[in-house]
N, C-alpha and C positions, 0 to 999 in steps of 0.2 A: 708453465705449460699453456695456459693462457694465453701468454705473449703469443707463441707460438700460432696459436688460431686464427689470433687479431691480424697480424703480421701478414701470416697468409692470406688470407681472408683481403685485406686491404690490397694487396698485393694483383691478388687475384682480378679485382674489379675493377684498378686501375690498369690494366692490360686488356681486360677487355673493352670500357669506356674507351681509354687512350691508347697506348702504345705498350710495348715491353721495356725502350727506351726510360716513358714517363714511368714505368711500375719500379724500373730500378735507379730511378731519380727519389722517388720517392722512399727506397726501401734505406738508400746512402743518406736520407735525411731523417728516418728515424736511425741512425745511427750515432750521425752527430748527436741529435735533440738526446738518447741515450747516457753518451760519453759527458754532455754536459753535465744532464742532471747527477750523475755519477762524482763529477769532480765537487757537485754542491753539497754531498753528500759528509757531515764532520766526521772527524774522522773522532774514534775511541781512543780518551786520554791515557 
């Protein structure tokens, strides 16, 4: 839930400093940075 506030929250200030553009540049790159740490993640023997 957390995520969630950060996420927006970030999102949010990045639209307003910059663009809506830059807000959803940056929303597809915590996605990636996500998926990565995801794949780092061992898996249960």
């Amino acid at each position: 839930k957390i995520g969630i506030v950060i996420g927006m929250t970030i999102f949010a200030v990045v639209d307003q400093i910059a663009s809506m553009r830059s807000a959803i540049l940056f929303l597809f790159v915590f996605f990636l940075l996500g998926i990565v740490l995801l794949f780092k993640v061992p898996e249960k023997a």
